[in-house]
Each structure stands twice: as C-alpha cells, then as structure tokens.
N, C-alpha and C positions, 0 to 999 in steps of 0.2 A: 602383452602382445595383442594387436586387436584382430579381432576373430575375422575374418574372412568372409564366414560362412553366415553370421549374423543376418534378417531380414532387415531393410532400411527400407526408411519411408520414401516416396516417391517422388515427392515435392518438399521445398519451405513450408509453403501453403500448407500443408499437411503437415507436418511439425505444429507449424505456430496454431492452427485450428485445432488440433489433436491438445497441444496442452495445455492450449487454453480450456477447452471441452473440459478436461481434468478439472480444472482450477471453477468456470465456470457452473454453478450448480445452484441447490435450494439456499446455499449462503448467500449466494446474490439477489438470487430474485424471491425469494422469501424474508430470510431472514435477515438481511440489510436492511430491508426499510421499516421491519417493525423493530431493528435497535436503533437505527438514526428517531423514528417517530416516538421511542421511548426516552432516546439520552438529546430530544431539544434540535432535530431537526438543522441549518446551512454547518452551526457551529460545528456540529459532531462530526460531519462529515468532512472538514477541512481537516481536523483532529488527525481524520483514519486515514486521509489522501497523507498526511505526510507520513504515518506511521507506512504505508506501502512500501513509501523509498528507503526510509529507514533499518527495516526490518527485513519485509519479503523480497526485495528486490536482490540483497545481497546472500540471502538463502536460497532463492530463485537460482542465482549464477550457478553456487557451490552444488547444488544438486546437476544442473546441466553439467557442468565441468566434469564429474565424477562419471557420469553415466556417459559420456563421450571419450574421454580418457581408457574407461573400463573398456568401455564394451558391455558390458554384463548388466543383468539386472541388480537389486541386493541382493540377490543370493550369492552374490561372489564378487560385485565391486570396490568393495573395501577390501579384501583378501587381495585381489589384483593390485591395488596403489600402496596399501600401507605398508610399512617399512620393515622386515623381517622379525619376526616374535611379537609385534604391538600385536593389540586382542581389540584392534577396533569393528572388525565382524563380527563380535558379539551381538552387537545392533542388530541385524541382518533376520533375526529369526522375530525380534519384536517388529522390526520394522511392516515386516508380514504379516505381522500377527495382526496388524492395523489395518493394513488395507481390508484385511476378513472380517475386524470389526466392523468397521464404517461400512460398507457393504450388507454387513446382519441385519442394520435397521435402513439404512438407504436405499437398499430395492422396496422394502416395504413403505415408506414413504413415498418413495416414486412412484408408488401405483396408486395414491391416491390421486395423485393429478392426472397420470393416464386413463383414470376411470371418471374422472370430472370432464376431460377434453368428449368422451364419447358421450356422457350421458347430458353435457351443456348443446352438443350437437344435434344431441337427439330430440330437446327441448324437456326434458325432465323438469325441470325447474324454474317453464315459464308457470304464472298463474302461482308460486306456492308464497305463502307469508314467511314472514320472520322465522318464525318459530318451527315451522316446517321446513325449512334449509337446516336448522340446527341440526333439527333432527334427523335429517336426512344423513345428513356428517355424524354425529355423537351415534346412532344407532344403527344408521344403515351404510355406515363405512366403518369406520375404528371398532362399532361395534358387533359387527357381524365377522367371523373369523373365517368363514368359508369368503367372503370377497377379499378380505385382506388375505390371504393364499393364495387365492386364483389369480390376483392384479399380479404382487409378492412373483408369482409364478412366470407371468408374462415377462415382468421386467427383467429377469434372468434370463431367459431365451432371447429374447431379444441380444442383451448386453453378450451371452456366449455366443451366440451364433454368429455376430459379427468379427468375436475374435475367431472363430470357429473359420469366415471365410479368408482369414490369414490379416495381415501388417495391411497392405495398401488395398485387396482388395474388398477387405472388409473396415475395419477398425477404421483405417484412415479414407477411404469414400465415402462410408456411411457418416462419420464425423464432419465429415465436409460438407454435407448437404444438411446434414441436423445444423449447424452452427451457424451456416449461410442461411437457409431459414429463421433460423431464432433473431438474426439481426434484423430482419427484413422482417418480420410480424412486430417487434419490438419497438422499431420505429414507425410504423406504421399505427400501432395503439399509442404511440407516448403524441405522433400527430392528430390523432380521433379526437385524446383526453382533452387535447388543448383549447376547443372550442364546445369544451360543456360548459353550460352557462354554472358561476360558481367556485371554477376551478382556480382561480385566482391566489386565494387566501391559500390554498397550497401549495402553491407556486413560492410564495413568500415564505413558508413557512421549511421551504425546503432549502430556499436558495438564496435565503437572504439571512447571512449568521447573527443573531443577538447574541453575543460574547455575557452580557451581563446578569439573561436568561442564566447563562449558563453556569456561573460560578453562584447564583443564589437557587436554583431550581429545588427541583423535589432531590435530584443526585447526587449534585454538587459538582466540583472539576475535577479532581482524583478519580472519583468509579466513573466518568464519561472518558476518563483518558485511557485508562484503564480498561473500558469497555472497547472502543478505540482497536484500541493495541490489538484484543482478543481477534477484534474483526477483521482486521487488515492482515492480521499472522492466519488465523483460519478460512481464509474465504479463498488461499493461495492451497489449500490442499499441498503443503510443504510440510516437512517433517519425516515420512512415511515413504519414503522412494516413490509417490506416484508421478512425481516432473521425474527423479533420477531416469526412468527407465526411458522416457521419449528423446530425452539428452543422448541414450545408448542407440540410437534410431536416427541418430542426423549426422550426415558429415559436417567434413571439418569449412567447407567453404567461409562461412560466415562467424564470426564473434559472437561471444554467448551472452556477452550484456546487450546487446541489442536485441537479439532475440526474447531475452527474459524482459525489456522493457514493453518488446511489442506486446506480449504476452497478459503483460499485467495490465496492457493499454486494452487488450480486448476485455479482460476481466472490470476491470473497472466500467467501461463503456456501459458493458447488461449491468452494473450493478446501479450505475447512476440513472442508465433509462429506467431501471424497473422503479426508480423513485419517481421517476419523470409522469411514470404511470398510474402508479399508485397513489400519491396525496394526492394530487390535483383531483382524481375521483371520488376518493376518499372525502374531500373537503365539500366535493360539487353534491357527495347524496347525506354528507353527515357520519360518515362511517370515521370510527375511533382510531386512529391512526396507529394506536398499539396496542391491537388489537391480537397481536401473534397469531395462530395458526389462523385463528379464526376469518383473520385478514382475510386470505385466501379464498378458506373454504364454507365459513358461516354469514360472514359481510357482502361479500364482493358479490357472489349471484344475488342478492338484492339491487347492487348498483344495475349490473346488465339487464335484470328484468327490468328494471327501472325506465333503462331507452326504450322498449318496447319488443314485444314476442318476438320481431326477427331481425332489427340490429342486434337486440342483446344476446338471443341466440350467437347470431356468427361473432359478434366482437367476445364474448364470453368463451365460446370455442374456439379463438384463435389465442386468448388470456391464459388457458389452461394448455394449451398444444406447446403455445412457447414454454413453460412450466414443463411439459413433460420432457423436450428436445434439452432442455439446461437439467433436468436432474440425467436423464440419458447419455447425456454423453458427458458427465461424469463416473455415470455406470461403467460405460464402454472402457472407458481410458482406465480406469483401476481394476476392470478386471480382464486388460490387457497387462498388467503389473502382474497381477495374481497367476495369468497364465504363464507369464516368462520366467517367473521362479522355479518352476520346476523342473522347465527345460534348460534353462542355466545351472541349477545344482545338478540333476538326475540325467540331464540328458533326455528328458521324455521328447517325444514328438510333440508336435502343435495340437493336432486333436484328440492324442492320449491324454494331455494337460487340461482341454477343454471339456474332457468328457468327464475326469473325476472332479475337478470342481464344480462343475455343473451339478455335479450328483453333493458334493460335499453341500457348494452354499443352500441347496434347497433345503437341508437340514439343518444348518449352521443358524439358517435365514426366520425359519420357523418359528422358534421362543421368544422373537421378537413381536412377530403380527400375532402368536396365541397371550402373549403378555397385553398386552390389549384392550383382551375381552375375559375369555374365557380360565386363563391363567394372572389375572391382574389383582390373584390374591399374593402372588410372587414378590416383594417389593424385598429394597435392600434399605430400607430406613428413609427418614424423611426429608434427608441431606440429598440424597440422589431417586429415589422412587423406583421406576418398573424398569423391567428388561432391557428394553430400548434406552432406559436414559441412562445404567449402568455399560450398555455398549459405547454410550454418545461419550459419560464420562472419562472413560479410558480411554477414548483418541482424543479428545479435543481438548483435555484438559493436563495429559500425561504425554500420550505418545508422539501429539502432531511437535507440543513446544520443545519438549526433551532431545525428539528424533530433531530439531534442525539447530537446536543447541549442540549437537554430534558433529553434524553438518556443517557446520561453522571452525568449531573447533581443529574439525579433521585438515579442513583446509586451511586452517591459517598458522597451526604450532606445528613446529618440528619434529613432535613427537608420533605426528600424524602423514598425511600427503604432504601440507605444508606449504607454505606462500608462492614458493616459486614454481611448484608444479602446478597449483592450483590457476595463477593468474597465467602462466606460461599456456594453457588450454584454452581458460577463457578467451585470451586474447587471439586465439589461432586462427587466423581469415579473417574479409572483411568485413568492417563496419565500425562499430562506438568500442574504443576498448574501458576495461577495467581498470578506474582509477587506481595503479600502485603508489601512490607517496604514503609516507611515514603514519601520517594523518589519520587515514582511511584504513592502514594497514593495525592502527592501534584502536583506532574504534571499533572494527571485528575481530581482533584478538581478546579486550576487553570488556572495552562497555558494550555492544550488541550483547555477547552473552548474558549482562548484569539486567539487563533490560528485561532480555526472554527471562532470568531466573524471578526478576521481581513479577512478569507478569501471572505467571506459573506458582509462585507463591502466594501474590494477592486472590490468586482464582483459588486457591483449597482454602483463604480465607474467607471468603466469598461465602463458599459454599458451607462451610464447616463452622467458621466463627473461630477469633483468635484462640478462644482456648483448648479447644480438639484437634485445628490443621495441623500444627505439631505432631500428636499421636499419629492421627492418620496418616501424614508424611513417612514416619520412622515404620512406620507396620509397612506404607508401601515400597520402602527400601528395602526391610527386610526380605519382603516377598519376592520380588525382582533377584534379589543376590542369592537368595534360595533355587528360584530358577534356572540361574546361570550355573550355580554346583551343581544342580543334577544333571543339565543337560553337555555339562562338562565330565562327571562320572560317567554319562551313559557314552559318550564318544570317546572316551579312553576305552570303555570296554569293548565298543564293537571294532575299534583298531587292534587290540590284541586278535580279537577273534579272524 
C-alpha cells in the first residue's frame, strides 16, 4: 500500500538532477579518464558506452520500479513486494551497510577537492614548481590528518544539513543548483581547453578509436573489457539502494525507462566532458594521461599555473569547484538514503535521523582520513592495503555487483517481485516503455546475471590472482552466511521478548 504520508520531490527536474547527483561523482570526473587514458583512450570508451545499455541501464529501471512500487526506502522495500515467507530483505541491512561504507572514505576524499577549490582561489599554488605541488598534496593534504578531519568535517555538514532542510527544500534545491552549475562550469572549461595551443593530439587520442591499439597494447582486450564493465556498472552508484530510494520520491506520471535513460544521459554527459577536459590539457602541457589521483591533484595545477597567475587561478578554481559540486551531490543523494532508513524501519523523524548519523558518520568517517597518515601502519595485506581501500573494496567490488545481481533477479523470477509486477510499474505513465518480449525478458533472467557474476569474479582475480580468489571467495561466503545466522538469532530473540 503506498504511503500517503511519504515526502516527494517537487519536480521531474528534481528527480532526474537528484539521481543523476547520486550517480554523478569522482567516478566521472576523476576516475573515468584516468581508466579510459590507462585502458587506450576512443576504443575503451565505446566498450563502457555500450556496457551502460547493457548492464546499468536495466538495473537502473529495477531499482526505480522497486522504490516507486514500495514506497519505502531498503529498509522495507523488498518486505513490501516480495511474495510471502521469501527472505529477499535479507539484502536490506547489507544494502546499508554500503551506502556507510562508500560514505567512510567518500567525504574524505571530497574534501580534498573542496580544499583545492579554496586554496586554487586563493592562489596557493601560483609561483610553486613540480615538486612543491606534490608536496603540497602527499604532505600537506593526505598527509596532515587535522585537514583531512576538518575538510572530512565540512563535507558532512554540508551533505546533512541539506537532508536536515528536508526532500525538496533542501536535498532536492540544493541538488538543483550544484548540478545546474556543474554543467555550466563544465562546458565552459571543455570550451577554454579547446583553443590551447597542443590540444589536439588529445583530442585524437580520446575520440578517435585504434581497435588494433587495443587488442596488442600493454592490457590486451579481455582486462579493457573487463575494465569496461567495472566502469559502466560502478559509475551508476547501482547495487546499494542509492537510485532505489529516489524511485520511492516520484510519482507515477512518467515511465521509468525513460527516466533511468535520461539519467544515464546526464551521467555520461560529466563523464565524457570531463574527458573533453582533461586530455586535451593534459596533451597541450605534457601531463601523463594516467596519471591517477595525481591527475587532479599533483599534475593539473602545473597545467593552470602554466596559463598564467590569473587565468590559471580562476580556470583552476572553477576545475576544482566542478569537482567538489560532482563529489557533493553524491554526498547529498546517499546520505539522503542513509537518512530514510531509519525513518522507514523505526519511524524516527527527519532530524532525529539527521542528528544520529550526523554524529555516527563523523566517527564511522574517521579511520578512514587517520588511515592516511597517522594510522597507515593499519593495512590489511598487499592485495588490498589501508582503511580507505578496504572500505572501497567492499562496495565496489562485493556489495555494488552482488546488491544489483539482487536487483535483477528480484524482478525478473517468480520466486521474487517478478516480470509482471516489475515491467507492469516501469511501464506506468508516459513515455519510452520497457522492452517485454521473450528476448529481453531471457537476457535479464540469464545472461545479465552471468555477466555481473563473471565481472565480480574476474575482479577478486584481479586483485588476488587465480589461486587465492577461490579461498578469499569461500571465506567471504562464509562470513556473510555467519552474519545472516546471527542477526537471525538476534531477531527471534527480541520477538519473544
């Protein structure tokens, strides 16, 4: 039955900015183009344009359907569809458990940009060489654990106080104007880049595919494809209920593949500008195109000092502002998730919700940014390393593929929601409906899953090498099914009581 009482968003506009904001983030505008400029540049990214339709797009739906049918957030959307005695809300408590992950190290990364935008503004780092940028980053950001706190700090108040001023007149405003900015500074640097003398050879390099690059390179075609996959499934913030809960926030007017199309259509847009931006600058000052974080934070204020003391000021502080608005309002949108959990299970109010996680993440968030520095004697082996990449490993490589391999399944077997409830929502008002023929309805009962399990398997061989993913797999089965008995013992006992 759907809830009545439920807050809903106040516009489309606001839907589709809101989850795109989700979706939107450092996967785009960071970590896209230092994987396209590692895995060979036009090829790679034809690869992940198709792997979008393939994969995200129809995990995309399955989450809107779910959360628009419901009503609820995960804390009780599967409980509401699924079909009396199944145990597909098992999900529901890992699925949470993710968004707290991604959040531990994600405000703390977001604050490096946030403190790049102020101190490129301020001119910090006209006048400094090479080597003094590095160091400015390697010692006077990552490695100083009082600014990674304080930034750490900001970017949580900011993200709660926006859920704090409620659905539309926080979350969904403020989203509106970070987002609408981010396209407008975005295009606006992808037109600057274009007439630096140089930019060229990155222009080619980005948008013009060598296929033959690609099957002899340093990679090969399997780990590009593969890399691929990884990008196109994670850069949709799918898996983890963060799209479910905005699905639970829109009426029924419109059809839900249109919307999840538009969605992907803005997500793509920042990820393909931020390429637009980045190599052609990259190529115009000589900067290593995969160069990972560095891209960002040890290269690129070389490029900006490069135009001179006060273009490169302002184009440098508009470089980092867009950066902090794309990691921001993925902030906002997931910990607009985090907030409705509890008011969906518990019933809390809106700023009872806002006030204890507020207090939880600043602690939660913590061993993240002291992992760092001062605690980066912590590591978990040389497979995964410090705190931060132990939180990254568990969403991105466990809970995002896992949670929409769920997702999938929930709505396509009988044993679940099931074909006809699932496409019967998506398709509810107008616009593009959801292909149902036979076709479509066997490749998401089937192969889509065999896809997500191979990429999910090839990634803990990746990381582990064939002959330990195995153990590692069966230990993290175990673990999981160990979690599920107790927190099955513990809810029999508090029913008696």
């Amino acid at each position: 039955m759907e809830n009545q009482n439920r807050e809903s968003l106040g516009s489309r506009l606001g839907f589709l900015l809101l989850s795109a904001g989700c979706a939107i983030g450092l996967g785009n505008v960071w970590r896209f183009p230092y994987i396209t400029g590692k895995y060979g540049g036009a090829a790679f990214v034809l690869i992940y344009l198709v792997f979008l339709v393939i994969l995200g797009l129809p995990v995309m739906v399955c989450e809107f359907a779910v959360g628009r049918a419901s009503r609820k957030s995960m804390a009780a959307a599967f409980e509401e569809l699924e079909p009396q005695g199944k145990k597909w809300h098992w999900y529901n408590g890992f699925a949470v458990a993710g968004n707290y992950l991604l959040m531990m190290f994600y405000t703390v990364v977001s604050g490096w940009f946030l403190k790049y935008f102020f101190q490129m503004a301020g001119g910090k780092f006209v006048g400094m060489d090479g080597d003094a940028i590095v160091n400015a980053f390697v010692s006077g950001t990552v490695g100083d654990y009082k600014t990674l706190l304080i930034w750490m700090l900001v970017v949580i108040v900011i993200g709660f106080g926006a859920c704090f001023l409620g659905l539309q007149k926080g979350v969904e405003r403020i989203t509106k104007i970070m987002m609408s900015a981010l396209f407008v500074i975005m295009v606006c640097l992808a037109i600057y880049v274009a007439f630096i003398k140089g930019a060229g050879a990155g222009y080619a390099f980005y948008l013009k595919p060598d296929f033959k690059a690609l099957v002899s390179g340093e990679h090969g075609l399997w780990d590009t494809i593969y890399a691929a996959m990884g990008q196109a499934f994670f850069t949709l913030s799918l898996g983890i209920g963060s799209m479910e809960i905005f699905g639970s926030y829109i009426d029924k007017k419109y059809s839900l593949t249109g919307e999840a199309l538009r969605v992907i259509g803005l997500d793509t847009f920042v990820a393909i500008c931020a390429g637009l931006i980045i190599f052609p600058a990259c190529a115009a000052f000589g900067v290593e195109a995969s160069s990972g974080a560095g891209l960002a934070f040890m290269s690129l204020p070389n490029v900006f000092n490069s135009m001179g003391p006060v273009v490169g000021r302002i184009v440098g502080a508009f470089f980092f502002l867009f950066m902090s608005f794309a990691a921001l309002s993925t902030v906002i949108a997931v910990f607009e998730n985090i907030v409705a959990f509890p008011m969906d299970k518990f019933g809390w109010s809106r700023s009872k919700s806002v006030l204890i996680n507020f207090i939880a993440m600043i602690v939660l968030a913590t061993p993240a940014a002291l992992g760092m520095n001062i605690w980066s004697g912590v590591h978990f082996g040389a497979h995964i390393g410090s705190i931060d990449a132990l939180e990254d490993f568990i969403v991105s490589q466990n809970l995002l593929p896992l949670g929409s391999l769920i997702f999938l399944l929930f709505c396509t077997v009988k044993a679940g929601w099931g074909w006809d409830g699932f496409t019967a929502e998506a398709d509810t008002g107008d616009g593009i409906k959801f292909p149902k023929n036979t076709l479509i309805k066997v490749y998401l009962r089937f192969i889509a899953p065999v896809i997500i399990l191979v990429v999910f398997v090839a990634g803990y061989i990746d990381i582990f090498g064939a002959k330990t993913a195995p153990i590692v797999l069966v230990l993290m089965a175990v673990l999981v099914a160990a979690i599920i008995f107790v927190g099955t013992m513990i809810k029999k006992a508090l029913s008696k009581k």
